[in-house]
Residue, then its C-alpha position, 0 to 999 in steps of 0.5 A: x455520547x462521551x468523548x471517547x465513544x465519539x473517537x470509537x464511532x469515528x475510528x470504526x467508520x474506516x472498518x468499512x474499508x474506507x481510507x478517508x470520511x467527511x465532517x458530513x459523513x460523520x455527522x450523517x453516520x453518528x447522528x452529531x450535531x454540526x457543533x459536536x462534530x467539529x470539535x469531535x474531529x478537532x480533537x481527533x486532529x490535535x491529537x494526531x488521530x486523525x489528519x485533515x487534508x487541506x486540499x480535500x477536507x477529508x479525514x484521514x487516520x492520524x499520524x499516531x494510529x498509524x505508528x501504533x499499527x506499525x509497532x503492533x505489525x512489528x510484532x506480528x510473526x508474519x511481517x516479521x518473515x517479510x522484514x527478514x526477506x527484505x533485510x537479506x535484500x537489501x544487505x545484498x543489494x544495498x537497495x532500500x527496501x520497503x514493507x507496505x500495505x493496501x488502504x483503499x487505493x493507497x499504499x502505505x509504507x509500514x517499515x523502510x530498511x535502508x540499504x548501503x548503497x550511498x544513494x538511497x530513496x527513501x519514504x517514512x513509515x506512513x507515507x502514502x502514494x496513489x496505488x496505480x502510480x507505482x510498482x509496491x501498488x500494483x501488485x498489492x492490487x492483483x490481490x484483490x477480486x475483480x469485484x473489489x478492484x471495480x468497487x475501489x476504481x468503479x466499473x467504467x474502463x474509460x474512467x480517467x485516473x485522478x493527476x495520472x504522472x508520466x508513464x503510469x497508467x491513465x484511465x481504468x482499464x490501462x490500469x487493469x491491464x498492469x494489474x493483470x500483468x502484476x497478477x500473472x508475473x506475481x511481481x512488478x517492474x516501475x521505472x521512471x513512473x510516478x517518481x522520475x528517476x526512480x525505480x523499484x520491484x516488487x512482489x506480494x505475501x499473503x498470510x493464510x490465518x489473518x488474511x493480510x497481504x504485504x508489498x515487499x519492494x526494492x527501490x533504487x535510482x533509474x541511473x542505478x540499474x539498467x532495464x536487464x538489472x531491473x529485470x533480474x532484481x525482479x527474479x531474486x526478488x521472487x525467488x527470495x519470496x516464493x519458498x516462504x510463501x509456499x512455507x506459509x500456504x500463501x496460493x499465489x506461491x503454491x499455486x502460481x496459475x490461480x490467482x484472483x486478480x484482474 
């Protein structure tokens, strides 16, 4: 196997819908010797294809692929639509606005636009966060089918949320309760969960032709925005998305009863 159908093999392990793979698993899946495989994934690593969590020893993709993903998604007419619904909110709010997706039960910031306002939250393109601990999550959850949601959480209610910070939701089925709510409010509302101190909104778009789905969010400081503001940010949010996903055939906008979430 030449290096670069090993690097082809390794990078189509995460088709499968996965967010992270083992050494084992790339041995046991590509048929590599131990050795082959440790300076395969070396490789990888040096060259910012993929990323090693120390913690965990798992595989990652890379900080390179995931600018490459960012610079192919900046050209895709539909994240350009959403980039314009949060450039006209954030020039009116002055709020950072975040454009993100789902990769296994992680969020991933794809664009950040900044706001005027003098205190602002920020994350770089890239950055990951667990899905149940935030807002951008949640309602990026609703979009899956119940089957999907248990394949990625498991079929167990009772089953504990990994390191669950204040105020998010620690077992499995307090998380599909806010899903279900995220799903039939289309939108979520986070204060003070995950991050202390920090809040956001956020609503969803989904392009009818490829099929991707994308959290649009604001995000501010809790000292920023009382509960009554946090509610209404909401409302424009939503009023802001409906009309383009209703222009693009999105069925949660045009029809705000089906849905297929929790």
């Amino acid at each position: 196997m030449s290096i670069l159908e090993g690097v082809e093999s390794v990078l189509a392990m995460f088709e499968q819908g996965r967010h992270e793979v083992t050494f084992n698993d790339v041995i046991d899946e590509l048929g590599l010797a131990r050795s082959s495989a440790s300076r395969l994934l070396a490789q990888m690593v040096r060259y910012r294809l993929l990323e090693l969590q120390p913690s965990t020893r798992r595989y990652r993709p890379g900080t390179l692929l995931i600018r490459a993903a960012q610079a192919a998604t900046q050209a895709h007419p539909f994240d350009e639509q959403c980039r314009a619904i949060l450039a006209a909110l954030s020039d009116s709010t002055g709020f950072t606005a975040y454009l993100s997706m789902l990769d296994g039960t992680d969020t991933v910031v794809l664009q950040r636009l900044n706001g005027s306002n003098p205190v602002q939250v920020l994350s770089p393109p890239g950055a990951r966060r667990p899905a149940f601990t935030t807002a951008m999550g949640r309602v990026l959850l609703s979009r899956l089918p119940e089957a999907e949601f248990r394949a990625r959480y498991g079929t167990s209610g009772a089953r504990e949320l990994p390191e669950a910070p204040a105020g998010c939701p620690t077992t499995v089925a307090e998380l599909a309760e806010r899903v279900a709510s995220a799903s039939r409010e289309r939108s979520a509302i986070a204060v003070n969960e995950g991050m202390p101190g920090i809040g956001a909104v956020a609503t969803t778009l989904a392009d009818p032709l490829s099929g991707d789905v994308r959290g649009l969010c604001l995000s501010f400081t809790a000292m920023q925005v009382s509960q009554a503001q946090a509610q209404a940010l909401r409302e424009t949010l939503v009023q802001a998305v409906a009309p383009v996903g209703q222009r693009i055939g999105d069925p949660l906008w045009l029809h705000p009863g089906d849905t297929t979430g929790q």
